[in-house]
Structure formats: C-alpha cells, structure tokens
N, C-alpha and C positions, 0 to 999 in steps of 0.2 A: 115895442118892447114892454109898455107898461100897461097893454091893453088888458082890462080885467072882465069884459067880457063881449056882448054882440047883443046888439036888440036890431036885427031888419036890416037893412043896409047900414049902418053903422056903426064904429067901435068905439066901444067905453073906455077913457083912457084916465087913469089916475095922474091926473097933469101935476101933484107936487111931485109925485116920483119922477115924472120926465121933466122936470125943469131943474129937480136936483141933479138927477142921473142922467140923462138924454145924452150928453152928449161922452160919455165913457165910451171906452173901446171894451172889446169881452174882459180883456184882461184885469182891467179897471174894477166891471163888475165883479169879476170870480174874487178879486182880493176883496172886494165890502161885501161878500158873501150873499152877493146878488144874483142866484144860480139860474132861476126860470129867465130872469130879463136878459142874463148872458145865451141861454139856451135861445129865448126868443129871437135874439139878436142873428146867430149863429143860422138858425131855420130859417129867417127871411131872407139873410145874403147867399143862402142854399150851398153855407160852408160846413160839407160832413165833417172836415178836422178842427172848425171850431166847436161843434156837436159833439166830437168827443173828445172834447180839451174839455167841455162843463163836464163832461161824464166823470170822467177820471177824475176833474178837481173835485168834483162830490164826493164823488167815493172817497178821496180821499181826506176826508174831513166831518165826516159823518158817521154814523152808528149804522144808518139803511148802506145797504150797496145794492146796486142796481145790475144787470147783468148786460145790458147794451140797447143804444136808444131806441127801440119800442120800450121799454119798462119804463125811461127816465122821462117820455115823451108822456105816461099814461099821467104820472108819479104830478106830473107839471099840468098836466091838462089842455098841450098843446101838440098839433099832429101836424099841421099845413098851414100855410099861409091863405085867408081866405078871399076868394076872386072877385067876391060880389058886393064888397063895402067903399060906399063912395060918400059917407059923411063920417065927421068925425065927434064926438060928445064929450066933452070934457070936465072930469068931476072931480 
C-alpha cells in the first residue's frame, strides 16, 4: 500500500505511512483521504468493487473526475501488482 517506488527486486516502502496506516481497511483510508494506498489496497486483493469504491469516492470529493480505472490507475501510477520483488526497503 505504501510502496513509493521499485529499485531491482525490491520495494520502497515509506514505513511511517505503514506503521500509521497499515493496518486500515479501504474504508478507513478513503475517510483520511488516503485514495492511491485505498486503490493500492484494493489492486492487490484483485478487488474490482473495491477499485471502484476509491473511483467514485474520488470523484466524489475532488475537482479532477476520472472516467474509469484505466484513467485513475494512470492518475495513481499504479497498473499491477509486481511478480518479481522478493526484498523489501524501508525508508
């Protein structure tokens, strides 16, 4: 959820945000206006009606509207879950 980026087999993970946040549910996030770590959330348990529970809660609180998750995926900069990281870097 709070991974901010990828160097080689490994993810960057912003450990104060997961140690505040880690352990919320989507719902938790969308209310502290936590929309990519809800979306992130949402794409790794490969829940499409969580995916678009973050769509709609953005839209509906935002100026951008998005038109359906290809757009909100670009927007986030998140597409898949990736197969090939087996270390983890905490910063």
């Amino acid at each position: 959820m709070f991974t901010i980026g990828y160097q080689g087999d490994s993810a960057l993970v912003d450990r104060a945000n997961l140690e505040k946040y880690g352990n919320m549910e989507e719902s938790e996030l969308l209310t502290a206006g936590l929309y990519k770590p809800a979306f992130s959330r949402a794409l790794y348990k490969e829940d499409q009606e969580g995916m678009e529970r973050v769509l709609s809660s953005y839209n509906s609180k935002t100026p951008q509207k998005y038109k359906n998750l290809e757009e909100i995926k670009k927007a986030f900069g998140v597409f898949s879950v990736p197969q090939n990281i087996t270390k983890t870097i905490f910063l």
